[in-house]
C-alpha positions in Angstrom: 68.4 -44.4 -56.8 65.0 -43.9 -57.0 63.1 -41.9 -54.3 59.9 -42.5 -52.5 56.9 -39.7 -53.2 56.9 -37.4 -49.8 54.1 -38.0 -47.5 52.0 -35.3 -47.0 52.7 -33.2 -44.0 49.5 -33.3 -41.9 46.3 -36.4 -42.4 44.4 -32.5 -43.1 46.4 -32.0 -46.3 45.9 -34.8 -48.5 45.9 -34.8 -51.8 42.0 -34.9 -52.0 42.2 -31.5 -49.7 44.1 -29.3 -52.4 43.1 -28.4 -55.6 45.3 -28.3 -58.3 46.8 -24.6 -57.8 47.3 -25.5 -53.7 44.2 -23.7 -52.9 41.7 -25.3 -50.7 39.1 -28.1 -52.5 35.8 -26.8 -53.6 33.8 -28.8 -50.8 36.2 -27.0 -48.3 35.5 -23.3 -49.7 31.5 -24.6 -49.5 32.0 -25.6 -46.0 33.9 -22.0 -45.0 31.2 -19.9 -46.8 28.2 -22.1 -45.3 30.0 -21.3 -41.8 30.3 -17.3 -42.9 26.4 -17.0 -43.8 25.0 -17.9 -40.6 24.3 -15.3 -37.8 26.6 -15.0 -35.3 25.3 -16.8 -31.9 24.2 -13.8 -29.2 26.5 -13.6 -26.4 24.9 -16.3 -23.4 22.6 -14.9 -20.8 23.6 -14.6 -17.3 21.5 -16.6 -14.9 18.4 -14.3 -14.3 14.4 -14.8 -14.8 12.8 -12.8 -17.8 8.9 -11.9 -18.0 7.5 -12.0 -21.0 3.9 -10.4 -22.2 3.1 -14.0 -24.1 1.3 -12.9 -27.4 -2.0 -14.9 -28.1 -1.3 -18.0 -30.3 1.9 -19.0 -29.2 2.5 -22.0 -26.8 4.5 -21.4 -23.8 7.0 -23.8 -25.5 7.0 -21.9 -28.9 8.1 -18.8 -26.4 10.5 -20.7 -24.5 12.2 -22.1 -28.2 12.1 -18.7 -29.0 13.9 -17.1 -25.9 16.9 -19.7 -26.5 18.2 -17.8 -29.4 17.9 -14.9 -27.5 19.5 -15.9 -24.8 22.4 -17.8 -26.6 21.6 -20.8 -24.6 19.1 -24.0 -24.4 19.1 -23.6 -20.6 15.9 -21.5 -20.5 12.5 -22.5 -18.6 9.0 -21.1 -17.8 7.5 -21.2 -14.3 3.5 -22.0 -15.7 1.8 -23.3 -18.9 -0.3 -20.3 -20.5 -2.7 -21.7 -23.1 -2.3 -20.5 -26.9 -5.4 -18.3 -26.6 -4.2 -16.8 -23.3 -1.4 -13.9 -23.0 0.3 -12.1 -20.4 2.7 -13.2 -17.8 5.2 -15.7 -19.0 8.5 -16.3 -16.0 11.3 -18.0 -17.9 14.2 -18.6 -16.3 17.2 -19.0 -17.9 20.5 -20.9 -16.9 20.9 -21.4 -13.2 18.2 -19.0 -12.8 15.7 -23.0 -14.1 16.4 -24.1 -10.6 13.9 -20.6 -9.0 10.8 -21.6 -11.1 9.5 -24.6 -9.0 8.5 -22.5 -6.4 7.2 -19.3 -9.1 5.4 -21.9 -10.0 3.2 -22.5 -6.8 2.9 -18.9 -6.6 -0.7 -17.1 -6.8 -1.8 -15.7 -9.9 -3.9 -13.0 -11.0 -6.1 -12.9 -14.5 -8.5 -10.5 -16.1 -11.0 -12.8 -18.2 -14.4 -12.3 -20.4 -17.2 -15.3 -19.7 -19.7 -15.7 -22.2 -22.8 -17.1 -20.4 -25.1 -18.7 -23.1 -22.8 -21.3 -24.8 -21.2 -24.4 -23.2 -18.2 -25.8 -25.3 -15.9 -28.7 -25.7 -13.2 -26.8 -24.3 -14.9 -24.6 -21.6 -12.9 -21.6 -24.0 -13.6 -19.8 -27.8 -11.3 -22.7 -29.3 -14.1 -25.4 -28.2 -17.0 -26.8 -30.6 -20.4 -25.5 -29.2 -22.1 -27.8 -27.0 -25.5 -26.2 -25.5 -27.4 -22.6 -26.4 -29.4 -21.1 -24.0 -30.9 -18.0 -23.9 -29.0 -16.1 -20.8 -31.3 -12.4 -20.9 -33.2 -13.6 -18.1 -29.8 -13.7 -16.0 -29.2 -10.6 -13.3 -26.7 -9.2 -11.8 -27.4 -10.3 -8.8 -27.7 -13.8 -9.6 -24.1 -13.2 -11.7 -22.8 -12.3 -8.0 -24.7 -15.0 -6.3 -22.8 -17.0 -8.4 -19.6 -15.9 -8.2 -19.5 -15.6 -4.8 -20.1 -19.3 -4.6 -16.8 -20.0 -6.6 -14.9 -17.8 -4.4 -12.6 -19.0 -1.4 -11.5 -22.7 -1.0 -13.3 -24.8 -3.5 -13.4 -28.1 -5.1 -12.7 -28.0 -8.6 -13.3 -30.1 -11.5 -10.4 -29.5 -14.6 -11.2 -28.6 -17.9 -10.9 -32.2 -19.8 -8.7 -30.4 -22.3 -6.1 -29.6 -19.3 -2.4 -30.5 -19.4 -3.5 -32.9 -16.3 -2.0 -36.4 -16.9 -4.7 -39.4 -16.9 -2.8 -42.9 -16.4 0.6 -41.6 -17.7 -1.1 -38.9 -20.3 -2.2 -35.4 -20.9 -6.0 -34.9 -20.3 -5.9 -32.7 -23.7 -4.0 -36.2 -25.9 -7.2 -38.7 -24.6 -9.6 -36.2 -25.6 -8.2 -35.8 -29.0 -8.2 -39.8 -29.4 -11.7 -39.5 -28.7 -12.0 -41.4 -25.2 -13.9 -40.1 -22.7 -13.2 -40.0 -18.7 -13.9 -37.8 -15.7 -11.4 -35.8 -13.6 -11.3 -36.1 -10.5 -11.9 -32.7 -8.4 -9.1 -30.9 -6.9 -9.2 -27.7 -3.9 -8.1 -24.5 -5.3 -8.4 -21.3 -3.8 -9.9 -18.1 -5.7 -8.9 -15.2 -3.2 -10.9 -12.6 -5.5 -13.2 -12.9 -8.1 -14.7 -9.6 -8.8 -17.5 -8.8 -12.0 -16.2 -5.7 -13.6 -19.0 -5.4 -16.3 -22.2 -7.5 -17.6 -23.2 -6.7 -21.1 -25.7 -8.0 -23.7 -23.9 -9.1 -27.3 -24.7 -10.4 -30.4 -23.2 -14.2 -31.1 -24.1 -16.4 -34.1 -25.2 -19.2 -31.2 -27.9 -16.1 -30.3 -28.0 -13.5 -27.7 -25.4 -14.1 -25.1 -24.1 -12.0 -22.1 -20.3 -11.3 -21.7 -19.1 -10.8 -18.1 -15.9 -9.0 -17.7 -13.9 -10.1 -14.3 -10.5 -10.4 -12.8 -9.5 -13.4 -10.9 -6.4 -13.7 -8.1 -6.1 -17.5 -7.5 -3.9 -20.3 -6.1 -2.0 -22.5 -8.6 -3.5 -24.6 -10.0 -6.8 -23.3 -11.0 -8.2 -23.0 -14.0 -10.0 -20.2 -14.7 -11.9 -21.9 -17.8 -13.4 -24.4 -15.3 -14.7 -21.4 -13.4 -16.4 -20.1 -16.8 -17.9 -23.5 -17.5 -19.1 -23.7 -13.4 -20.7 -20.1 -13.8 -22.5 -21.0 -16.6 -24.0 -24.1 -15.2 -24.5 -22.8 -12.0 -27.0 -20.1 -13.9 -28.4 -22.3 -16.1 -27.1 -21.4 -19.3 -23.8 -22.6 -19.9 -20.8 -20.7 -20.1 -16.9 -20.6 -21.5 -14.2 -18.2 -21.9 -13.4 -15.9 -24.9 -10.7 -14.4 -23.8 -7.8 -14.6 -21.1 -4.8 -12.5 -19.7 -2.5 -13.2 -17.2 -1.8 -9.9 -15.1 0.8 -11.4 -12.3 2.9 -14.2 -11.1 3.8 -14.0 -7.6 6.1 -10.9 -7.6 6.2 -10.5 -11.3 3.6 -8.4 -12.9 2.5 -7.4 -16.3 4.3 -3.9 -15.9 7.8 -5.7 -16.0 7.3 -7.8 -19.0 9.0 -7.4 -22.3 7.0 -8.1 -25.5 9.1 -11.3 -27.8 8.8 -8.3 -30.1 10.9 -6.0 -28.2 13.6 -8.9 -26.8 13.9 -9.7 -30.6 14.8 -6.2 -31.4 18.3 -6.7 -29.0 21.0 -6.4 -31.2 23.1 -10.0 -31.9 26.2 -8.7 -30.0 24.2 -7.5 -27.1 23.6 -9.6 -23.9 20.2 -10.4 -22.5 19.4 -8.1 -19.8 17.9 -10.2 -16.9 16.6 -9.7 -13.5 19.8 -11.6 -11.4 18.8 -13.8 -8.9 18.9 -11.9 -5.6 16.2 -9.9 -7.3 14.5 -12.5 -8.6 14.3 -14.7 -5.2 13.6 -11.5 -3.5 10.5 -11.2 -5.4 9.3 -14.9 -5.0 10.8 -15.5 -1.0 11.4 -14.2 2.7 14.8 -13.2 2.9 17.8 -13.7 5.2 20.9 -11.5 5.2 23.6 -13.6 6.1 26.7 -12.9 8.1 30.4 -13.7 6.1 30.4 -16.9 8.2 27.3 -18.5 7.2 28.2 -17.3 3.7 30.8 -19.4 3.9 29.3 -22.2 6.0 26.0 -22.6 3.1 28.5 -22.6 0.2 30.3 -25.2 1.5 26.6 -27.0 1.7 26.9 -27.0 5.9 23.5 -25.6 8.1 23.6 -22.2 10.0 21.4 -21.4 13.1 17.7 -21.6 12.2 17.1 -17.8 12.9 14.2 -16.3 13.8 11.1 -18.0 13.4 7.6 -17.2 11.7 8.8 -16.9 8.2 7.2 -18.8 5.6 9.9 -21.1 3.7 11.7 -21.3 1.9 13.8 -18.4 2.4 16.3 -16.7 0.2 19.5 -16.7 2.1 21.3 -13.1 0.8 25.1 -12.6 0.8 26.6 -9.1 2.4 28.0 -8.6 -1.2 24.1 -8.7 -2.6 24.4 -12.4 -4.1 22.2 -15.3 -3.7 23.9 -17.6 -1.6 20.7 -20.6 -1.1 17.6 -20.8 -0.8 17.0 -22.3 3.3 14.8 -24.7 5.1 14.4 -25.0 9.1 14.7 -28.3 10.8 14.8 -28.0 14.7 17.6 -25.5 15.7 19.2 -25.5 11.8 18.3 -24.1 8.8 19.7 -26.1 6.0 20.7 -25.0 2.3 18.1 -26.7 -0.5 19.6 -25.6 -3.4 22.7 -24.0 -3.3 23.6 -21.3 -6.1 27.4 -20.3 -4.5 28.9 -23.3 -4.0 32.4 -22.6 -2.4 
């Protein structure tokens, strides 16, 4: 009697599977070695923020693609667009860590910034084509100050057309770039300090022009371009900016931010060092150390007595252990958990 072939043991071992020695098929052997060749993925982040010293060039998005291989995860955020021309302080936030950098975001800012007065451009920036030359060696110091003064404090201000404001759905910058034209509307801003550093006389293809050195602590919001072009008009001359670096966000400041150079140079099998949460939150918002009860109480999503009053919100709600329990908001006798980062 005549037997039936054997079936092969597994639907993986097929005959198309095996060579004929019983060795693995060549498209296997490809597929193992493709697998062996590529880096090993870094260890994932803990949740944490990380300040980067953005280098001049790179989007904030080319920084943020970048710090996902770092990290070893695509959960990573920034807390404000820097432009490609600007550097300096860049808050990402990486996994839970995403949730902090609406409110970094709202926080003030400081800048240190060169305003060439003598040139308008497209842009109110060095990136801009040149709209208007004027001669600026007639402008004082005094007048500079004059000037400046008027831009400092609460004021209305008009965005650079180029911004990342949208326009009926759209990014100011896109319409621009398909060559329609349209007026923002003004906005308040606040510029707490705006202080002239130095005023001195260079040489520029467009003709003699005078670059003034300042730095600038403002609300968010504001665009510190705008304030170059409103300089410049305001004295007659025109005016953009040639250069731009962001010294502070909120609580985070240049001296605690890593170059991508140096967070590149962490080996593969080492983890992300990150500032954790309780640090992070501490830096941005009031904070409230919590009794083991209302630990418990907020990670189970339920209110805790409002506390004492006067602090601005929200507030950073601090386990005894040192953790980040919520961040808290007051309603009447209550304060209630808006995001919560232990749940029970």
């Amino acid at each position: 009697m005549t037997r039936a072939p054997a079936a092969p043991e597994s639907a993986d071992q097929s005959a198309t599977d095996l060579a004929p020695s019983g060795q693995a098929s060549p498209d296997k052997r490809k597929a193992r070695r493709s697998s062996a060749d590529r880096p090993p993925r870094r260890p994932t982040a803990p949740d944490g923020l990380v300040v980067v010293d953005k280098p001049a060039g790179w989007t904030s998005h080319d920084v943020v693609a970048r710090m996902r291989r770092v990290a070893g995860t695509r959960k990573v955020g920034h807390a404000g667009t820097l432009d490609p021309m600007a550097t300096g302080v860049l808050v990402l936030g990486i996994g839970r860590a995403t949730k902090l950098l609406t409110y970094v975001v709202g926080a003030d800012k400081e800048y240190v910034a060169t305003i060439r007065l003598g040139v308008a451009t497209t842009t109110d920036d060095a990136e801009g084509e040149l709209l208007t030359c004027a001669d600026p060696s007639g402008v004082t110091r005094a007048a500079i100050d004059v000037g400046v003064a008027a831009l400092t404090g609460r004021i209305e201000q008009v965005p650079s057309s180029v911004s990342a404001i949208k326009v009926d759905g759209q990014r100011a910058y896109a319409r621009v770039r398909a060559g329609e034209e349209f007026a923002l509307e003004a906005r308040p801003v606040t510029v707490s300090r705006f202080d002239v550093h130095e005023v001195r006389a260079v040489p520029d293809d467009a003709g003699p022009v005078l670059d003034v050195d300042v730095t600038v602590v403002c609300s968010s919001g504001t665009y510190i371009r705008a304030l170059a072009r409103d300089l410049g008009a305001a004295l007659g001359v025109g005016g953009h900016l040639t250069a731009l670096r962001r010294t502070r966000v909120g609580g985070y400041g240049i001296d605690g931010a890593r170059t991508l150079a140096e967070l590149e140079e962490i080996p593969d099998d080492v983890t992300l060092d990150v500032l954790p949460l309780a640090e992070a939150a501490r830096a941005t918002f009031p904070v409230r150390d919590l009794t083991p009860d209302e630990t418990r109480d907020l990670s189970y999503g339920k209110r805790i007595d409002a506390g004492e009053p006067g602090a601005s919100e929200p507030v950073a709600a601090i386990a005894p252990d040192g953790t980040l329990v919520a961040l808290l908001t007051t309603s009447g006798p209550h304060a209630r958990p808006v995001l919560v980062f232990a749940p029970a």
